[in-house]
N, C-alpha and C positions, 0 to 999 in steps of 0.2 A: 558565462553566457546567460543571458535571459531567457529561460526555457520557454517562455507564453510571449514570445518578442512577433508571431506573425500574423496573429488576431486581428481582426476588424472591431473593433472595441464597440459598434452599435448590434452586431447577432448576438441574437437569443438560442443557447443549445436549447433541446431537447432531446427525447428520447430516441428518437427516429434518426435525428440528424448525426446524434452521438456515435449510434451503432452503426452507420453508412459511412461514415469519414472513418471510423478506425476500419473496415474494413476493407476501405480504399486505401488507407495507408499501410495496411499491411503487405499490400505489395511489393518486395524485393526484403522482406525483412523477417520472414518466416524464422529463415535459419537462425538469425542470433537470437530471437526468442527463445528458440529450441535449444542452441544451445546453452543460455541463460540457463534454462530449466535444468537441463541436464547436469549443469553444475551444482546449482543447488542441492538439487537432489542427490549428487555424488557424495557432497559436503555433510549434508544430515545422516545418509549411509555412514560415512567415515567418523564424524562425529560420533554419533548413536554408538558404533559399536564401541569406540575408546571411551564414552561415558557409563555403558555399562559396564566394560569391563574394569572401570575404575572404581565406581561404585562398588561392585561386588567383592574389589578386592579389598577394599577401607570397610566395608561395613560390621560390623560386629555379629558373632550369631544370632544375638537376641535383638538385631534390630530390625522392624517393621518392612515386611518386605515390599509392601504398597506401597508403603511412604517412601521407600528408597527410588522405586520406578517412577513416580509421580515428581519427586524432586530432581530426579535426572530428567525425564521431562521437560520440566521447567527450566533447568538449566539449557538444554539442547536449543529449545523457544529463543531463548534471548539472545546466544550465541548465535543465532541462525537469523533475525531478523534484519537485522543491515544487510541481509543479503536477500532477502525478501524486497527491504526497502529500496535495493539495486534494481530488481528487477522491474520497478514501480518506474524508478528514475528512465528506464528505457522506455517505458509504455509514454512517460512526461515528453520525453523530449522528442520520439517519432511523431510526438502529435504536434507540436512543434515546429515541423521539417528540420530538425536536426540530425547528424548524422549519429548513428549509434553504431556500438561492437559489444560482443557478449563480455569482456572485461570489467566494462562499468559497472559493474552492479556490485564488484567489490567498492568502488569509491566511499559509499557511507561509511567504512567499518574506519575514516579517518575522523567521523564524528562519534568514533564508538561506546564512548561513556555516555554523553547526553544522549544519544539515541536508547541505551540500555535505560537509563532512569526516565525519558519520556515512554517508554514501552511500558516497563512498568507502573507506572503510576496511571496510564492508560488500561493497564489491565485490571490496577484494583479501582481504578471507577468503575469501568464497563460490568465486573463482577459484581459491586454491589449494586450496580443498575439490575443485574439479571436476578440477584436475590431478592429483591426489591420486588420488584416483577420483570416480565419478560420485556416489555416496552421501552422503559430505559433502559436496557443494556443493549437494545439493538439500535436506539438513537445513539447514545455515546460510543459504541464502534463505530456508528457513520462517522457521525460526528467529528470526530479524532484521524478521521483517514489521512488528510492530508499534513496533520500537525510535523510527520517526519520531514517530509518534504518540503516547508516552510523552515525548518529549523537548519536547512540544511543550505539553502537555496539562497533564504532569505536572513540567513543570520541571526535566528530570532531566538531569542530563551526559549525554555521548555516550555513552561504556562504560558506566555507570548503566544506562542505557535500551538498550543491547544487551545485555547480561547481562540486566535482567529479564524482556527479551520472551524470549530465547533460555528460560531457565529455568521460565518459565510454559508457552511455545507444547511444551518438552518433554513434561510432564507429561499435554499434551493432544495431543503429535505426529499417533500414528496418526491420527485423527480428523480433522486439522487437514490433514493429507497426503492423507488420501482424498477430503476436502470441496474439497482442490484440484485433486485431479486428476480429479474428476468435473465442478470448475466451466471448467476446460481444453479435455477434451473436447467437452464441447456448445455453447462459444465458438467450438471450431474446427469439428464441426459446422454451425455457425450462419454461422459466413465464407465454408464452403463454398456455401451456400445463398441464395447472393446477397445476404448481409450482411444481410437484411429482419430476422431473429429477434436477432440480435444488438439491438435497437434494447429487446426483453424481457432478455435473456439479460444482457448488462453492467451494466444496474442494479440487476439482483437480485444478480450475481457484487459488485458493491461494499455493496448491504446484507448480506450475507453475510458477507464479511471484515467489519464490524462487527458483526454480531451476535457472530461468535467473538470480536472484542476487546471486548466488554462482557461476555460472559458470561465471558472467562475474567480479566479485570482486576475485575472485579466480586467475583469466589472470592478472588482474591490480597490484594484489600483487606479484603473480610470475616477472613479467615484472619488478618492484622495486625492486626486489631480486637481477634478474640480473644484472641489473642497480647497485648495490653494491656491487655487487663482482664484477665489471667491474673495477670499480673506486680504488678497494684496491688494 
């Protein structure tokens, strides 16, 4: 199915209109959010604890005890991201009006290799963006948001699908940067506040990143439309 198939192809999101439509569609869809999360979260618990205990028991005395945690770590990150990327695919398709269940969000782990190597290569740009300075590393995490999602949806190679989302989410940066860091904000608010609003707060933050990736994958394809019926 075409996730961004109920778009009016002439609105312009914005910031307002973003965080008002996911809030509206969050209605009747709380629970598989929640439960979305809870699985997750059950999976990194389960995870984490078989990576450490696997860790500790392969590792040798004299070896780096930082390095060991930092490398399980990193392994737990990659193993756990197509499931992250599931949970993204839910917030895509309730914007949508598509139906969703908390199941989906295993679906990516059948893209599971190219997804691991677009993570990674996603992560050592973004890192040397942040070494670099701070600037480019928090453009190239935007930037990259939606490359899983393209790759997945759309069929695309890994560079494919980071270059297009990098080159769209550009065009819409500001926008896309402020809509992040105001959904940042009141998530950590919300943490602060004995975690209760977060149980609102999360599942509108994931129809939100879908509503920007349908309105702005929606433009990109319109605009290639045109572009072929120009050319015939």
């Amino acid at each position: 199915k075409e996730m961004n198939a109920n778009y009016d192809h002439e609105e312009k999101w914005t910031i307002e209109s973003v965080l008002e439509n996911a809030r509206t569609k969050l209605n009747g869809a709380k629970l598989t959010f929640l439960q979305a999360v809870l699985v997750y979260f059950l999976c990194y618990f389960v995870l984490n604890v078989v990576l450490t205990f696997t860790v500790t028991a392969l590792a040798s005395p004299t070896a780096n005890a930082h390095l060991m945690e930092n490398l399980s770590g990193i392994v737990l990150s990659l193993l756990l991201s197509p499931l992250g990327y599931g949970i993204g695919l839910l917030g895509i398709r309730k914007s949508a009006g598509l139906e969703i269940d908390y199941n989906m969000i295993v679906e990516p782990y059948r893209y599971f290799l190219p997804l691991l190597m677009l993570a990674t290569l996603v992560s050592l740009i973004t890192l040397v963006g942040f070494a670099l300075l701070v600037l480019p590393g928090i453009y190239f995490a935007l930037s990259y948001s939606f490359a899983p999602y393209l790759l997945m949806a759309k069929n695309m190679g890994i560079w494919e699908s980071m270059e297009t989302s990098r080159k769209a989410v550009t065009k819409n940066f500001w926008r896309f940067f402020g809509l992040s860091l105001i959904l940042a904000i009141v998530n950590i608010v919300g943490a602060l506040l004995l975690l209760i609003p977060l149980f609102w707060l999360i599942p509108i933050s994931v129809i939100a990143f879908g509503e920007v990736y349908n309105h702005i994958f929606r433009d990109v394809e319109a605009s290639e439309a045109t572009a072929v019926e120009g050319d015939r």
